[in-house]
Each structure stands twice: as C-alpha cells, then as structure tokens.
C-alpha positions in Angstrom: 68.2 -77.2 -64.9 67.9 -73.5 -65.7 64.3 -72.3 -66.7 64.3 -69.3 -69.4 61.7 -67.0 -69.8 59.8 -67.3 -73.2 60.7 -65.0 -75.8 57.0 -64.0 -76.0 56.4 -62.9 -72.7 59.7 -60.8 -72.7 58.8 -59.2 -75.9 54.6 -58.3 -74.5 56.8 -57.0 -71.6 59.2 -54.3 -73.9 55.5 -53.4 -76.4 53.9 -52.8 -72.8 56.8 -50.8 -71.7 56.7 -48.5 -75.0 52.8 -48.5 -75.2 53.2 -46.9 -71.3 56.3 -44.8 -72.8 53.9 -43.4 -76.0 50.9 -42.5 -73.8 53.0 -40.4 -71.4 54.8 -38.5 -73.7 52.0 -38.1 -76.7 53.5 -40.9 -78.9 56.1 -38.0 -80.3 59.0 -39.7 -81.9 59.4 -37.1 -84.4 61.0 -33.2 -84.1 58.1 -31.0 -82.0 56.3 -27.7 -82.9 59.0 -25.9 -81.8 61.9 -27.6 -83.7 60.0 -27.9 -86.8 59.1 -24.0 -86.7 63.2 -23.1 -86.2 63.8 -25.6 -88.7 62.0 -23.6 -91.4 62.6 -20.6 -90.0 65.0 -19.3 -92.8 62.8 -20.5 -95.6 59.6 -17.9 -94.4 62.3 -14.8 -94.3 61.7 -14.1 -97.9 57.7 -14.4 -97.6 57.9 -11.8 -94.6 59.9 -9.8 -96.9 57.5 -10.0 -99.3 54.3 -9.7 -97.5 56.0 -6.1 -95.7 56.0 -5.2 -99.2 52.9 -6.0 -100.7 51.2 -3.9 -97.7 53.1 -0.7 -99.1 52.3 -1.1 -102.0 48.7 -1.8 -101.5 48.3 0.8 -98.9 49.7 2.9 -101.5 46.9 2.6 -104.2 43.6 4.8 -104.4 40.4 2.5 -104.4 39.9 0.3 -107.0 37.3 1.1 -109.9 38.2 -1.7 -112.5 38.9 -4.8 -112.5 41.8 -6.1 -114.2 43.8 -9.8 -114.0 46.8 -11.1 -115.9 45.4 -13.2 -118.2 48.9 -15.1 -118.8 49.7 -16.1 -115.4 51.1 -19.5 -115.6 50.4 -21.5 -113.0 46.7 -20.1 -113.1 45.5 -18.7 -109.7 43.3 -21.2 -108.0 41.6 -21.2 -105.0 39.0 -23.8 -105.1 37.5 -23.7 -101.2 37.1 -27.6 -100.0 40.1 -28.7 -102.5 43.2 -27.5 -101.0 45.5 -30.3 -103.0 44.4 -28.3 -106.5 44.6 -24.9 -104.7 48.0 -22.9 -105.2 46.4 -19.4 -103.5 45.2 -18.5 -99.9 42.9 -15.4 -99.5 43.6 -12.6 -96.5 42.8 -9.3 -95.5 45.1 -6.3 -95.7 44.2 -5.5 -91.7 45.5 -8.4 -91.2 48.7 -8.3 -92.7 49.2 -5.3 -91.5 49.1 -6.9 -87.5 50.1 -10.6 -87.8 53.7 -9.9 -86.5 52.5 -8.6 -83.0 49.2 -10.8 -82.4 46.7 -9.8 -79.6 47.7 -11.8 -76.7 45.0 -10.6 -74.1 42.5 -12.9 -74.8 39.9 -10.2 -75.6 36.6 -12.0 -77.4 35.0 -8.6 -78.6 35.3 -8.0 -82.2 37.1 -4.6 -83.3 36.2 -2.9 -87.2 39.5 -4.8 -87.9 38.4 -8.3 -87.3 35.0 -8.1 -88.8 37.1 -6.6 -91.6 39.4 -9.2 -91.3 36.5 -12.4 -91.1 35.8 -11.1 -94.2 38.1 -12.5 -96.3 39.5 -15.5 -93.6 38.4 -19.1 -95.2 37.7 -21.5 -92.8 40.3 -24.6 -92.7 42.9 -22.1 -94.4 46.1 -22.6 -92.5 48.0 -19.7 -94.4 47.1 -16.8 -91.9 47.8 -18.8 -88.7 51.7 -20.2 -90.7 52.6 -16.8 -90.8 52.1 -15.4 -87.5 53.8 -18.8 -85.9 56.6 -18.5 -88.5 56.9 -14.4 -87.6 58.6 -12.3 -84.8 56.2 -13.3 -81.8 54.8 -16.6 -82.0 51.3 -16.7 -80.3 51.9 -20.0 -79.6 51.9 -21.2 -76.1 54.9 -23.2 -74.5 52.9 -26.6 -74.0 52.0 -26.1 -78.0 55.3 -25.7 -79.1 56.4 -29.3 -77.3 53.5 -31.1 -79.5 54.2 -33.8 -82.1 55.5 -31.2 -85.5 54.8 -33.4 -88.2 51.5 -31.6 -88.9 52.8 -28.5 -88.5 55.3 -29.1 -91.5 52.9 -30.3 -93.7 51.2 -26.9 -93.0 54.0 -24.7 -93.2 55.1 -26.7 -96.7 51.5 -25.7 -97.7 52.0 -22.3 -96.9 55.6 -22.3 -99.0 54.3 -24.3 -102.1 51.6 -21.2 -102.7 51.7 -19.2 -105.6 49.5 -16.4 -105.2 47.8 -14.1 -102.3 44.5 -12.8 -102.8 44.4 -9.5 -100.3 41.0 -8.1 -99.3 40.9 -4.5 -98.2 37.9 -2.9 -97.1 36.1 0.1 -98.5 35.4 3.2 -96.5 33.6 1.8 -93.5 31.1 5.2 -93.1 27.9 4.7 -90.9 25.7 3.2 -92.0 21.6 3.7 -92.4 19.6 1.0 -90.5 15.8 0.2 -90.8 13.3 0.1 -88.3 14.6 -3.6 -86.8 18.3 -2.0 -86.8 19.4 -4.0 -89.7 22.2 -2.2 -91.9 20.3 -1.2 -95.5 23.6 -0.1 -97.5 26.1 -2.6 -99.4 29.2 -2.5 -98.1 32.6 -1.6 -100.9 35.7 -4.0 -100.9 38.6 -4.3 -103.3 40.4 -7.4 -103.6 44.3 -7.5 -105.3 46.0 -10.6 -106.6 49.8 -11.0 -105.6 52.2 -13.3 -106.8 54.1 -14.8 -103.8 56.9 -15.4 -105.9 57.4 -11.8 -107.1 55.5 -10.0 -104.7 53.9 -8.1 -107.7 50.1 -7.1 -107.9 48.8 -9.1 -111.2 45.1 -8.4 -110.6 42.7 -6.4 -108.8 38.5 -6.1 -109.0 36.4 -4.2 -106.9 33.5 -5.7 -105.0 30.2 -4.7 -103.4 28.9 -7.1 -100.6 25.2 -6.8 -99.5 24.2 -5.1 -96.4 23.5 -7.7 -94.8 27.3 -8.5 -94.4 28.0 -5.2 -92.2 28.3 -5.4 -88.7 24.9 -6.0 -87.4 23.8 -7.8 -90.3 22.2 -10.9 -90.8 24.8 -12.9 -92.6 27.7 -15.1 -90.8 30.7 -14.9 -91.3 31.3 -18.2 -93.5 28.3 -16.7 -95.5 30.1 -13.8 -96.1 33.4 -15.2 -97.2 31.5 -17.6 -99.4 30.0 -14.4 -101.2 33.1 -12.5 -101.5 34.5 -15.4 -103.0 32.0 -15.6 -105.6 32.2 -12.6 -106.6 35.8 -12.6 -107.1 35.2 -15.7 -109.1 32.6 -13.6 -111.3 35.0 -10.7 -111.7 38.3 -13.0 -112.7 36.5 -15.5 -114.9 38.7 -17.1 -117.7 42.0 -16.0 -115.4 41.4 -17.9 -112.6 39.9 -20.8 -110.8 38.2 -18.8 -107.8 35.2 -20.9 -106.4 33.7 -22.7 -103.2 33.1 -26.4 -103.4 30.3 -27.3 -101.2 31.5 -30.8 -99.7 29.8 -33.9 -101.0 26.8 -35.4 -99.2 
C-alpha cells in the first residue's frame, strides 16, 4: 500500500521554502530602485528642463524689495509642513539647484556657505530635493541602493511629479558679520524667496525676508528652527494667496 505525504506538510515545506527565498533576497517581488528610476526616467526630462530655466531666470533678477504673489493661482500654492497629502509645493534653495546634477561624492562632513545656505530652506521629510538628483545625470545613489525593493521610490518620485509649485530660496549678500563679546552673530541675515509654477516654469510670486541673527553661521538656532521661521515668514508675506504653514505634529 502506497503512503502519500499529507498535503499539509508539503505545502509548510513550499511557505518555508519562500519565507527562506524572501529573507535572502529582501522580500523584492516588485521592479528595484534602479528599474523604477529608468522607468520614469523620461517623465523628469521636462522638470530638468524646467528647473535649468528657472535658475536663469532667477539668477537673472536684482534682489527683491517687494513682495508680490498671484493672487489667482488655481490650484492655490500649499505647503503645509507635516501634511504632505494636502501639499502640492516643495521648498529649495537656488544653491542647490544650481549643483544637484553633479552631487559631492567625497563624503566631506564640513559645511560650505552653500549648504548652510542651502539647510536654509531644505524641510525635513521633503523628498523633492533628493527625486531630483536620483532622477538627474549622476545618480549619487550607490550600486547596493539601486538593487532595493522600488516601490517606495515611485511613490516618491510620483510625489515629486504631481507638484505644482517650487518655492526657491536665494540668499542675500552673505557680508561678515559683527559678533558680540560670546562670538554670537548680532545682524539679521536678507533672503528672497520666488514662487515657480512647475508646470510653466514661470515666477508667480516673490517676497523678501529677513531672518534673525541667530540663524547665521555661528548662531544659536538649528537648522529645523531655521527653516521653520523662514517658513513662517513666507506664510506672513503670501497670506490670502497661499497656504504656507508648519503643522506641529499632534501629541
């Protein structure tokens, strides 16, 4: 009489094999890092384009004095920090769009005038500055990241395409400047912000800002505290035009 093996045990033995299967290889069943990035490849081209642009144009323009916004944008700009679902608008500096398609690849840690003036205006959690620089002519991205499960990458790079508006942050003259007795900078520090439509590339608003001393180089507020009061200020300066605010997260 022939003896069979029960179904059960042959099925724990093909859920075993997989489970082994899943932890070698990451659980990936889905397109990597790599794929997904030349998947979508073609559908950044026109951004580049556009972002190449907008530098020109903003390098262009003498500083800002007023502050003006198209008040009949439609969507409205909104960049609500700690909502990204009702946010259609990311926030970067001009430094940095000026460098993203040939990243630092050395591995330095020291901080150049560029960075700080780049940390600036860099939210926290914001995945636009990071799509663009994987998405652009050398991807910083290391070989063993590029083999990684992609479906979290898409969803970031959709992000990145769904946005309406760029909010560019360029820095003011960055003269010395005078410290007190504990070397603490005493004199605000200038910005200028412009809104561009990503769909356009036009600039549809622009507003001057003044940030305390305290955010220079050798000051005492981090950079998160920083960004937080650049983006109230821009919040101030906008008003009715657009939704520019941080959401503190709830307790």
């Amino acid at each position: 009489m022939k003896k069979y093996v029960p179904q059960a045990i042959v099925i724990g033995f093909v859920i075993l094999a997989l489970v082994r299967f899943g932890v070698r290889h990451g659980f990936q069943f889905g397109p990597t890092n790599g794929e997904v990035i030349e998947q979508y490849q073609s559908q950044f081209e026109p951004l580049h384009s556009t972002l190449k642009d907008v530098v020109t144009r903003i390098d262009g323009l003498p500083p800002v004095e007023d502050t003006k916004l198209d008040l009949k944008l439609d969507p409205k700009p909104t960049l609500i920090v700690g909502d990204a679902a009702r946010t259609n608008t990311s926030m970067i500096s001009l430094s940095y769009l000026k460098t993203y398609q040939t990243p630092d690849v050395t591995g330095s840690g020291d901080l150049t005038a560029g960075d700080y003036g780049h940390q600036r205006f860099s939210i926290d959690g914001d995945d636009f500055q990071h799509t663009i620089a994987w998405m652009g002519d050398e991807n910083p991205l290391v070989s063993s990241a590029l083999k990684r499960d992609g479906s979290d990458m898409e969803k970031m790079l959709q992000k990145t395409l769904s946005l309406e508006y760029l909010i560019v942050g360029r820095n003011g003259e960055m003269k010395p400047s005078m410290y007190d007795e504990h070397g603490r900078p005493t004199e605000d520090l200038p910005c200028e912000v412009f809104l561009v439509s990503l769909k356009t590339g036009e600039i549809v608003g622009q507003a001057p800002l003044l940030l305390p001393a305290a955010a220079r180089p050798g000051g005492s507020m981090g950079p998160g505290e920083i960004v937080k009061e650049v983006i109230r200020q821009i919040g101030e300066a906008w008003d009715q035009g657009a939704v520019i605010k941080w959401q503190e997260p709830a307790p």
